[in-house]
C-alpha positions in Angstrom: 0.0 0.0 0.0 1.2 3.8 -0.7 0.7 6.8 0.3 1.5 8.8 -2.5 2.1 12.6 -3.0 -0.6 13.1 -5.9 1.5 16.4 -7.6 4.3 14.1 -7.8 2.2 11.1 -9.2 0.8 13.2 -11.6 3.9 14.4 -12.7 5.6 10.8 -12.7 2.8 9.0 -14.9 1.0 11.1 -17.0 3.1 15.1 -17.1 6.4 15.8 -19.3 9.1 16.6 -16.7 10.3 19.9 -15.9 12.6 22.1 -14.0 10.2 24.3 -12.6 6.4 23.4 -11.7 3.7 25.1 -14.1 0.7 26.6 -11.5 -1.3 25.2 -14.7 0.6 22.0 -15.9 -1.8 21.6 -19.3 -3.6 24.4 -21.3 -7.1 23.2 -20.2 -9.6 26.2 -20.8 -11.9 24.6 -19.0 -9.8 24.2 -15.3 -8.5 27.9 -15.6 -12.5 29.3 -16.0 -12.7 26.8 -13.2 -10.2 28.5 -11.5 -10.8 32.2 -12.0 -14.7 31.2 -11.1 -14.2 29.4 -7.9 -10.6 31.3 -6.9 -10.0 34.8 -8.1 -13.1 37.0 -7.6 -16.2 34.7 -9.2 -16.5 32.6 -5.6 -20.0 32.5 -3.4 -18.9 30.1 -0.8 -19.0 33.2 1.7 -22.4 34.4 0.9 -24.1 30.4 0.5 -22.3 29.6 4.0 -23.6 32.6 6.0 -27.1 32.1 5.0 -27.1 28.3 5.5 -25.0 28.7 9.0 -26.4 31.9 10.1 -30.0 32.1 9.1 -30.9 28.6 8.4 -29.0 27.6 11.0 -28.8 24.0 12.6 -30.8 21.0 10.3 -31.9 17.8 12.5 -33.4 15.2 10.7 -37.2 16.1 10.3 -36.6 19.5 11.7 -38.2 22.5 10.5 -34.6 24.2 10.1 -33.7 21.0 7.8 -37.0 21.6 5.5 -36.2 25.1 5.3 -32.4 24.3 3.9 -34.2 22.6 1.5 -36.7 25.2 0.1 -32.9 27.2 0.4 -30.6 24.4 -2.2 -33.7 24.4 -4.5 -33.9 28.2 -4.9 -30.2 28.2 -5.6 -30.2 25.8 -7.6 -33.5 27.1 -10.0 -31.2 30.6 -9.6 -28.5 28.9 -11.8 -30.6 27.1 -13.9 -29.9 23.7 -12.6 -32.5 21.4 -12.4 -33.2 19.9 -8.6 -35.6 18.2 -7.1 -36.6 17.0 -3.2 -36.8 13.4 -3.1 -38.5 11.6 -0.4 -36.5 8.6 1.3 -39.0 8.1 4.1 -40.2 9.7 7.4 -38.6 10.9 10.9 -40.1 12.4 13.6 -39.9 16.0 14.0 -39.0 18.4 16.4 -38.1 21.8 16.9 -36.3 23.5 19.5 -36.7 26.6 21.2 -35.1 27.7 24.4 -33.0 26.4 27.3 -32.5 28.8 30.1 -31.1 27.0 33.4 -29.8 28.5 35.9 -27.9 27.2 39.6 -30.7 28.8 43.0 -28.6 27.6 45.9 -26.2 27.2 47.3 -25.6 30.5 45.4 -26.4 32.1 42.0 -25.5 31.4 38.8 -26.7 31.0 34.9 -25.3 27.5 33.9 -24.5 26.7 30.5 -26.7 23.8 28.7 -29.0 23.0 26.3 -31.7 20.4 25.4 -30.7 17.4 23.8 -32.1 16.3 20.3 -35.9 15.5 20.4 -35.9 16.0 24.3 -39.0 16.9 25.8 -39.2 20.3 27.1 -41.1 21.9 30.3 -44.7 23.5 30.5 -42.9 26.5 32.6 -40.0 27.1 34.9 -39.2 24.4 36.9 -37.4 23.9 40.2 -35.8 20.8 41.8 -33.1 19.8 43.9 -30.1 18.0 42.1 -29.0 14.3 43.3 -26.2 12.0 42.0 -26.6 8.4 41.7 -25.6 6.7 44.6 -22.3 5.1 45.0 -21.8 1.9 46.0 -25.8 0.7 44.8 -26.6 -3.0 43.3 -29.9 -3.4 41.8 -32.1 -3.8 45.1 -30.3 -0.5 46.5 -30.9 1.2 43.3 -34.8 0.3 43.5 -35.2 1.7 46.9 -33.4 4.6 45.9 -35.1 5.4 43.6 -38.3 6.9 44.5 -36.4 10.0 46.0 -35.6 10.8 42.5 -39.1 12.7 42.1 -39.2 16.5 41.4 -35.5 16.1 41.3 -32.9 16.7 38.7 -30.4 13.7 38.5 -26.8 13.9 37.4 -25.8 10.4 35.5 -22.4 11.4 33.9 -19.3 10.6 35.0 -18.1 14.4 36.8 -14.6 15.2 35.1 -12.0 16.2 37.6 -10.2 18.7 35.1 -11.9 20.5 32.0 -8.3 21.9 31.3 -7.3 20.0 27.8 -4.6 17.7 27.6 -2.4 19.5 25.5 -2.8 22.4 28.5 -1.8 19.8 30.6 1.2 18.7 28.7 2.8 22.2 27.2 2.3 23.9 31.3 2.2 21.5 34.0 4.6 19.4 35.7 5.1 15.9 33.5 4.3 13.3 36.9 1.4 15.7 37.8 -0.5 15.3 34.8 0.2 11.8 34.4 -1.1 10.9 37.8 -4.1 12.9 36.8 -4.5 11.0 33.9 -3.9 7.8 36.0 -6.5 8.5 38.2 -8.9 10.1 36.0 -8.9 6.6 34.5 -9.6 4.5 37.5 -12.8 7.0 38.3 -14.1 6.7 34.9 -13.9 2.7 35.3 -15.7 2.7 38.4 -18.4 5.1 37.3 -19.3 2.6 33.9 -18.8 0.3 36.2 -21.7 1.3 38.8 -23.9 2.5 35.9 -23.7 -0.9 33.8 -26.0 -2.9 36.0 -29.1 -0.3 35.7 -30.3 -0.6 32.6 -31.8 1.6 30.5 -31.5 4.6 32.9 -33.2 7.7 31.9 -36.0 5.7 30.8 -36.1 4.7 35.0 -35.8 8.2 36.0 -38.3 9.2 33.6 -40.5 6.7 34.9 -39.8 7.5 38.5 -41.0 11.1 38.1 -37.5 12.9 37.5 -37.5 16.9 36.9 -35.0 16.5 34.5 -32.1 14.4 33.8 -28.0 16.1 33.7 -25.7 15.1 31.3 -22.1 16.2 30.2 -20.3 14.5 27.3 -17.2 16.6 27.4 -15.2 16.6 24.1 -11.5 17.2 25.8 -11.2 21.0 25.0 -11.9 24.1 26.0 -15.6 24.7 26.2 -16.9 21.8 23.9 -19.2 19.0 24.7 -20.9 16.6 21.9 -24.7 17.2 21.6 -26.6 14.2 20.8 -29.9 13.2 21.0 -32.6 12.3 24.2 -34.9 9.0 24.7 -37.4 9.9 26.7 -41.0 11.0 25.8 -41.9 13.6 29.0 -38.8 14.3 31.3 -36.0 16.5 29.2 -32.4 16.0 29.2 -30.3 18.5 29.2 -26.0 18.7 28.5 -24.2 21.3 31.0 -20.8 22.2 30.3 -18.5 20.5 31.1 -17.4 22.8 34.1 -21.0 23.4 35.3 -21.9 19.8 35.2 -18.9 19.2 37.7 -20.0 22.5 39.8 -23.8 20.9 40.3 -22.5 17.7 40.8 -19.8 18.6 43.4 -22.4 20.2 45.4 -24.5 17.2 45.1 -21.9 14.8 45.9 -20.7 16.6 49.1 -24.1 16.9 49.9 -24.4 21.0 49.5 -27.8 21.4 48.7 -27.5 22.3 44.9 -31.2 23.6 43.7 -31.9 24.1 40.0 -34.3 25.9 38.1 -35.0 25.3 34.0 -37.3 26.5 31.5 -37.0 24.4 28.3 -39.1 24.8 25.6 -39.2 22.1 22.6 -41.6 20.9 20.1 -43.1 17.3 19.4 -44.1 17.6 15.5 -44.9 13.8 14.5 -43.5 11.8 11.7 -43.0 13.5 8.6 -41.3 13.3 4.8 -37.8 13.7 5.1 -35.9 14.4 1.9 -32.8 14.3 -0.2 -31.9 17.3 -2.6 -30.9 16.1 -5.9 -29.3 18.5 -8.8 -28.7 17.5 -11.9 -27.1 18.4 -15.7 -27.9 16.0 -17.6 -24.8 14.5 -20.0 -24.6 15.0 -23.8 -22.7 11.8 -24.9 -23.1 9.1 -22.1 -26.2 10.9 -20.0 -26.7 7.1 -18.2 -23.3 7.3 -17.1 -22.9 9.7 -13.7 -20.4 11.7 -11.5 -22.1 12.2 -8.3 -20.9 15.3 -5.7 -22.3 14.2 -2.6 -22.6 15.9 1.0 -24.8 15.7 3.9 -27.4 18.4 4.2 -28.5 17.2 7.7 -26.7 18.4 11.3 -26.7 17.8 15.1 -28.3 20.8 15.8 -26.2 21.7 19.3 -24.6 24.4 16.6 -25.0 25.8 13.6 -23.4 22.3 11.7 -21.1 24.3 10.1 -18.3 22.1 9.4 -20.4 19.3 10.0 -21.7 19.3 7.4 -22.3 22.9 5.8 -18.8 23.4 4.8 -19.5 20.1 2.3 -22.7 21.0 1.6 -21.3 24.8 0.5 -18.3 22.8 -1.2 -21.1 20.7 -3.3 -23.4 23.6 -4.0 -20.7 25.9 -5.3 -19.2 23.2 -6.9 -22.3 22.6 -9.0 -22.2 26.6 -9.9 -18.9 26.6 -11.0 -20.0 23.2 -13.5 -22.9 25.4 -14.6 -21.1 28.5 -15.1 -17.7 26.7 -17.2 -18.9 23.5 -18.2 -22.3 23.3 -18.9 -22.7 20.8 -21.5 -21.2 17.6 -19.4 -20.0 14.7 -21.2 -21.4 12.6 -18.4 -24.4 13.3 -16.1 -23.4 15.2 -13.1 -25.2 14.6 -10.4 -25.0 16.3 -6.6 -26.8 14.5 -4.2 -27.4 16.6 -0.9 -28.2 13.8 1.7 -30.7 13.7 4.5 -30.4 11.2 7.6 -26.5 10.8 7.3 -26.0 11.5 11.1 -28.6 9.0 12.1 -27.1 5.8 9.3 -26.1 6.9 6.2 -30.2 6.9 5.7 -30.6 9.2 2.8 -27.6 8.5 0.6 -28.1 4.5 1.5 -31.5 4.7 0.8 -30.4 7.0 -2.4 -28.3 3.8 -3.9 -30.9 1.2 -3.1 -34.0 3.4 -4.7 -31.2 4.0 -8.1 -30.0 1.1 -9.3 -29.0 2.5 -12.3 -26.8 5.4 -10.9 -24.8 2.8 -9.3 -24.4 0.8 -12.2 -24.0 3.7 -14.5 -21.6 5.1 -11.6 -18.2 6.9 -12.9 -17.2 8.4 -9.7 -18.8 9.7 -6.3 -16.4 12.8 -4.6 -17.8 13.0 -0.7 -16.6 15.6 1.2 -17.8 15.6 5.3 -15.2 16.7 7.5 -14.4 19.8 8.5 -12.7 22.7 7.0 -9.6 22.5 5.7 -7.9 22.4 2.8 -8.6 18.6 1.3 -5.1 16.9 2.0 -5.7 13.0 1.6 -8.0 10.5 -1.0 -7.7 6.9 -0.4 -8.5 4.4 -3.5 -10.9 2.7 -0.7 -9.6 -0.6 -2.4 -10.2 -0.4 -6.0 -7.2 -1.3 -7.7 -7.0 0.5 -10.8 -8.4 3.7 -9.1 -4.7 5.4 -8.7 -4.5 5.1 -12.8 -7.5 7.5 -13.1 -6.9 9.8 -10.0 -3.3 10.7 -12.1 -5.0 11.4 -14.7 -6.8 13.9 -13.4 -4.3 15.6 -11.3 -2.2 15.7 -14.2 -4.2 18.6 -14.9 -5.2 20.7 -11.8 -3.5 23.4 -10.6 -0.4 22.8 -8.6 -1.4 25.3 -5.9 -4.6 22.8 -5.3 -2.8 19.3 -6.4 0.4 19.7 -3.9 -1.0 19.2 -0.8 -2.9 16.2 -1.3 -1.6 12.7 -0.4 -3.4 9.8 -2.7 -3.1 6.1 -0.5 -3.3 3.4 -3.3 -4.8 1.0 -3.9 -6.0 2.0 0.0 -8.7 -0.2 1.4 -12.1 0.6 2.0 -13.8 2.0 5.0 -16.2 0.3 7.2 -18.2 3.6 8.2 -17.6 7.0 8.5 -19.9 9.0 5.5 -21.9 8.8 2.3 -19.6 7.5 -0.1 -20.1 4.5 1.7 -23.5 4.1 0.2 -21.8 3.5 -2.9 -18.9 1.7 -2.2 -20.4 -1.1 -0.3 -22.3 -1.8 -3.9 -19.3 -2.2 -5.3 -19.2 1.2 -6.8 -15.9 3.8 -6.9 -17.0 6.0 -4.2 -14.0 8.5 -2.9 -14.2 11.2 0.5 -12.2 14.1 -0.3 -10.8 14.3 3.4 -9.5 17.1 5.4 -7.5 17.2 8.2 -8.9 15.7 11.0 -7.9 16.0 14.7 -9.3 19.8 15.7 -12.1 18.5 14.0 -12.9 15.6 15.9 -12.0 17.2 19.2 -14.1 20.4 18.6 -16.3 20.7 16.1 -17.7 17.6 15.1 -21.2 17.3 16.7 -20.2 20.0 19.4 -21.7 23.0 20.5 -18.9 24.9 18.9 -19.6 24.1 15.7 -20.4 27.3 14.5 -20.3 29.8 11.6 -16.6 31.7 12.7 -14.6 28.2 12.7 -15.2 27.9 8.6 -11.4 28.5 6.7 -12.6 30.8 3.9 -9.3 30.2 1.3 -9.7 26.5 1.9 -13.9 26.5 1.2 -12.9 28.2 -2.5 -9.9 25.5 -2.8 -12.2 22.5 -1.9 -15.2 23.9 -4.2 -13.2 24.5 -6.9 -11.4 21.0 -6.7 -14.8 19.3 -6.5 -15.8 21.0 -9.9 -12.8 20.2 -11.4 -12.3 16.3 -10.2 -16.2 16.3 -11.3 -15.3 18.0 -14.6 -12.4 15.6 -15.4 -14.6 12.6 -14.4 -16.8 13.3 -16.7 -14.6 14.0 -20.0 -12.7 10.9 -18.9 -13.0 8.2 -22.4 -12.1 5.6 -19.7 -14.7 4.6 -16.8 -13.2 3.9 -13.2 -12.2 0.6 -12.9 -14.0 -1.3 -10.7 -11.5 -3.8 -9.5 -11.2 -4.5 -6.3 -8.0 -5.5 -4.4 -7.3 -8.5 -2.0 -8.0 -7.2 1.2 -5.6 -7.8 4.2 -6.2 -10.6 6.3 -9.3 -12.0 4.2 -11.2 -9.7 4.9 -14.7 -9.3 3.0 -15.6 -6.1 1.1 -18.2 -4.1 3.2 -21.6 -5.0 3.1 -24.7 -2.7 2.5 -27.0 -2.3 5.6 -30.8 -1.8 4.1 -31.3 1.7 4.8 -34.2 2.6 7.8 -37.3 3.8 6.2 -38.9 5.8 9.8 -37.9 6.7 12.6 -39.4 3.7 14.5 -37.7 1.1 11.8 
């Protein structure tokens, strides 16, 4: 397996060599348009990002926020004359959220930070409640005879993190053996709390049915501020995320048996099942129209943020994309294709469901380009296993500009991944499916599905740079006289090629 610089590949296979690199290594009138349109002046990523991050704003699965960015896409897209559609995958219940206010009553003052959880239930008015902590040690019988004290109460059920201070604050400040017995006992307490927890069951859903005021959770994401915002199971008693700091205040108090009192007024809305959609755009190809490139991207968030780089930034980097086709290329070879998916954070529902409802896009597949992570420039594309992929990949970057090509690492033949995003949808039928992949590790730890993940975080140089790649990987796709081979390489260790799951229809599938 290599990991191969893709400028150099480029140069190696399919570019005469030269003394000094060419910012345009072929005389493609179609890439510099590209370029000028996407790069030097012609670029909307700014103005499609702040309307989608700012005034849209967050897009849960069968939200009103996610129906409203799709009224948004199709607008755009009738704007630049390219046909689009909404295309119904199933149903998912909906919600909306409103307002969390929370605050700390005694033993002193104080506004905490918190919010709902996805699809939690929200209260009919302020309400008060003193906070308790599961008791520590309990076994099952202790646990039922505690349990009745939980009513009118707000219960803490996370494990309480000694330090909010990140690791890397740890390691560039403090003293080596201080931080590492930290960590060392940080450990042990996070053991034992799983440990107590594990024997209760389903445990909101026994508070809830208890007569809990609400239920306290922190899901810290190791930095600064951050926690992950996911989603709630109960159908009357809401659950609520408090930072990471404030969670460890309340429960503190609790635990030392300081009389915290709590007061919250969260307001949410119930909507029922609904149609949720997919937003498909289309220009239709002139020679081999049942042949396809597909630009693919989640439309749907967590909605703890704005889901800006999770995933507006590839949903910007898709719909720009397709404008700079329209604008430079719009007489395709090949049918181009951008497929806007919903569901993705709850199964790869919409794309999967996509695939299995279009039989002959998969067939007829040339290449998918997913982009879902964050955003940086794109550094990295692995052939996810197909063993002729690398030949077609230097192709292409034979002819994009060096100040996009240079950075980006190509792993071939590469192997194929087990999870992760959309292009997975496609792959697991067999079909060349690629992520265009961004760095990764500020990502994970503070914007993916975080309440950070907001509108000022987007890198506006490297949202042009990915948009402009995506037209021009999708441009060269589609004037390609060879198709993507489809060959796939002996995996290590035996393993099988991934399987497709059949995609949930509902949101009680």
């Amino acid at each position: 397996m290599r990991r191969i610089h893709a400028a150099a590949l480029a140069v190696c296979l399919f570019a005469p060599l030269s003394a000094t690199a060419q910012t345009f290594p072929t005389d493609d009138a179609v890439i510099r348009r590209m370029w000028q349109e996407g790069m030097e002046g012609g670029s909307q990523a700014y103005r499609l990002a702040q309307v989608l991050m700012d005034s849209i704003g967050p897009r849960l699965t069968g939200s009103p926020g996610f129906n409203a960015a799709i009224d948004w896409t199709l607008k755009m897209y009738e704007g630049w004359g390219i046909p689009a559609r909404r295309e119904q995958y199933g149903t998912w219940r909906a919600w909306r959220r409103e307002y969390t206010h929370v605050d700390l009553l005694a033993p002193r003052q104080r506004t905490l930070v918190g919010t709902m959880l996805a699809w939690s239930p929200g209260t009919s008015g302020p309400v008060e409640g003193d906070v308790l902590v599961i008791p520590d040690p309990v076994d099952e019988a202790a646990f039922a005879a505690w349990l009745p004290q939980v009513r009118g109460k707000f219960v803490a059920i996370s494990f309480p993190e000694p330090t909010c201070r990140p690791a890397e604050s740890w390691e560039q400040w403090a003293r080596p053996e201080s931080f590492q017995r930290m960590d060392r006992e940080r450990t042990v307490a996070r053991q034992a709390f799983a440990a107590r927890l594990r024997p209760l069951g389903n445990l909101t859903q026994r508070l809830e049915a208890a007569g809990a005021a609400g239920i306290l959770t922190s899901n810290w994401s190791a930095g600064w501020g951050v926690n992950k915002i996911f989603s709630a199971n109960t159908q009357r008693v809401p659950v609520l995320d408090l930072s990471c700091e404030d969670y460890g205040l309340v429960y503190r108090l609790a635990q030392h048996s300081q009389g915290p009192r709590m007061r919250l007024d969260a307001r949410s809305q119930a909507l029922g099942e609904v149609p949720v959609f997919n937003v498909i755009a289309e220009m239709r190809g002139t020679q081999l129209p049942d042949e396809y490139v597909v630009l693919s991207a989640h439309l749907d968030s967590w909605d703890g943020a704005s889901g800006a780089t999770d995933n507006g930034t590839g949903t910007i980097t898709m719909m720009e994309a397709m404008r700079i086709l329209r604008a430079t290329y719009p007489n395709p070879r090949r049918t181009i294709l951008v497929g806007l998916w919903g569901g993705e954070e709850q199964g790869l529902i919409g794309s999967g469901a996509f695939a299995a409802d279009h039989p002959e896009v998969v067939n007829g597949l040339q290449a998918a380009f997913n982009q879902d992570n964050g955003t940086w420039r794109i550094d990295y594309i692995r052939m996810q296993g197909f063993a002729g992929a690398g030949a077609s990949f230097g192709r292409w970057f034979g002819k994009l500009p060096n100040e996009i090509s240079e950075l980006i690492d190509l792993d071939i033949p590469g192997v194929p991944e087990r999870g992760g995003s959309d292009h997975m949808s496609f792959i697991c039928h067999g079909a060349p499916g690629f992520r265009l992949q961004s760095s990764y590790p500020d990502y994970r730890q503070y914007t993916w599905h975080t309440n950070l993940d907001t509108f000022d975080k987007i890198v506006w140089d490297d949202l042009k740079n990915n948009a402009t790649l995506a037209a021009m990987l999708a441009y060269l796709a589609s004037e390609d006289p060879d198709r993507v081979p489809r060959t796939q390489r002996a995996l290590p260790g035996g393993q099988a090629w991934p399987a497709c799951n059949t995609p949930r229809r509902s949101s009680g599938s």
